[in-house]
C-alpha positions as CSV (number, residue, x, y, z in Angstrom):
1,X,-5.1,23.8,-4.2
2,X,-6.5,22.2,-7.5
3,X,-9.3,24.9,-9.1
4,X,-10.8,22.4,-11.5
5,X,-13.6,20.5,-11.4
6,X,-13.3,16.8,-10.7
7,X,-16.0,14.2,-11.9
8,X,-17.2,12.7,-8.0
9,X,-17.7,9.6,-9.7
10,X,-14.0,9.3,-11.2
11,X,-12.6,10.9,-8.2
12,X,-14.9,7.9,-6.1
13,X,-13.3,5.0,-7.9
14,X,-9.3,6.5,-8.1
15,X,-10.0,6.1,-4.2
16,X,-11.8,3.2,-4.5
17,X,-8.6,1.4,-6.6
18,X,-6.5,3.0,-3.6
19,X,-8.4,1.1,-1.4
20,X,-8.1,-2.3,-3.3
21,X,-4.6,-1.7,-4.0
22,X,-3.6,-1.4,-0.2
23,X,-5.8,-3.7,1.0
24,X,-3.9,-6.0,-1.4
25,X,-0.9,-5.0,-0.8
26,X,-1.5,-6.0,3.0
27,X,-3.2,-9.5,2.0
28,X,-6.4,-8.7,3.3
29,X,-9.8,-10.2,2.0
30,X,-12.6,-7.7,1.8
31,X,-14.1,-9.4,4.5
32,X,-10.6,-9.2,6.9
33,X,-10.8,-5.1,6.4
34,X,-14.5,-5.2,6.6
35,X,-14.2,-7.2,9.9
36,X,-11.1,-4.5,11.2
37,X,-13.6,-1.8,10.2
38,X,-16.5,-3.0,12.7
39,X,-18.3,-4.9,10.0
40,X,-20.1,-8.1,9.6
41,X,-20.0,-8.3,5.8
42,X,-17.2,-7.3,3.3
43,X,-19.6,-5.8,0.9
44,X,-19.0,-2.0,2.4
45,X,-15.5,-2.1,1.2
46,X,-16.5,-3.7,-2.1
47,X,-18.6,-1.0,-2.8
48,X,-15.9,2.0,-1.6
49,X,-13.1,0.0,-3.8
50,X,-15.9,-0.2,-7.2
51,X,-16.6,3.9,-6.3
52,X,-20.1,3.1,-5.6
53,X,-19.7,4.9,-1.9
54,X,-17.5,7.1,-0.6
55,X,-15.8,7.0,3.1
56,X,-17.6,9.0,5.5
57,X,-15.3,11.7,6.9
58,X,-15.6,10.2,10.1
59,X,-14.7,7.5,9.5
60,X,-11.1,8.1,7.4
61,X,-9.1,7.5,10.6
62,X,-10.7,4.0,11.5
63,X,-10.1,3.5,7.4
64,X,-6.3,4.4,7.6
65,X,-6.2,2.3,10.9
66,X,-7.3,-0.7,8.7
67,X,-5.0,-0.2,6.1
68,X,-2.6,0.5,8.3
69,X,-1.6,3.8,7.2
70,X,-1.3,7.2,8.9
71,X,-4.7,9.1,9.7
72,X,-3.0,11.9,8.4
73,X,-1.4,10.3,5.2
74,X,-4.5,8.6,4.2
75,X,-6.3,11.9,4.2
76,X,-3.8,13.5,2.2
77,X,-3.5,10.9,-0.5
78,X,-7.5,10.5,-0.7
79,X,-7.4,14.2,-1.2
80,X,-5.2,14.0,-3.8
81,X,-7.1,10.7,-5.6
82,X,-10.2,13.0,-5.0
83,X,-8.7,16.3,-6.9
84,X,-9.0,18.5,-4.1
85,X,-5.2,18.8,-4.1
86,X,-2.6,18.7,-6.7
87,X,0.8,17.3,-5.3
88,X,1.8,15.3,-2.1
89,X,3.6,17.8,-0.2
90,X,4.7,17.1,3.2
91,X,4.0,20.4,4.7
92,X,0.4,20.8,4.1
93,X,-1.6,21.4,7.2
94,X,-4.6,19.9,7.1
95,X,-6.3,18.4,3.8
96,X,-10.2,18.4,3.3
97,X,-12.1,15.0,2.5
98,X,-12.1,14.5,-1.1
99,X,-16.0,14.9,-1.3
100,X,-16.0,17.5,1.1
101,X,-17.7,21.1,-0.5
């Protein structure tokens, strides 16, 4: 596990660009993903792709649903974006939210 401190805001916007980059890469409007999230209005995933707001822990499998990724996956790579883990490795357990404590 990564020892060093990561900037929240940084870490924040490396998921954010994450975010942008998948939803992209599916051809997805901020307002389709905002609409396969629940909500009315894209401006929730425009302000998790600019950094401004993280994703609630709770709500990391109904992201990687979305972006139609693995639960699991999602988690890891956010974890990784965020600094709380070095390297993707494929035998890690279970990985904590990147703004966890």
């Amino acid at each position: 596990m990564n020892t060093r401190t990561v900037n929240p805001s940084l870490a924040a916007k490396r998921v954010g660009q994450f975010v942008r980059q998948r939803r992209l890469h599916l051809g997805l409007s901020r307002a389709q993903l905002a609409r396969r999230l629940g909500f009315v209005l894209g401006s929730v995933v425009s302000h998790v792709e600019r950094g401004d707001t993280r994703i609630a822990p709770q709500a990391m499998a109904e992201w990687a649903r979305a972006l139609e990724m693995d639960p699991v996956a999602f988690a890891r790579e956010v974890a990784i974006l965020g600094g709380t883990e070095t390297e993707r490795t494929a035998d890690v357990p279970f990985v904590r939210a990147a703004w966890a404590a």
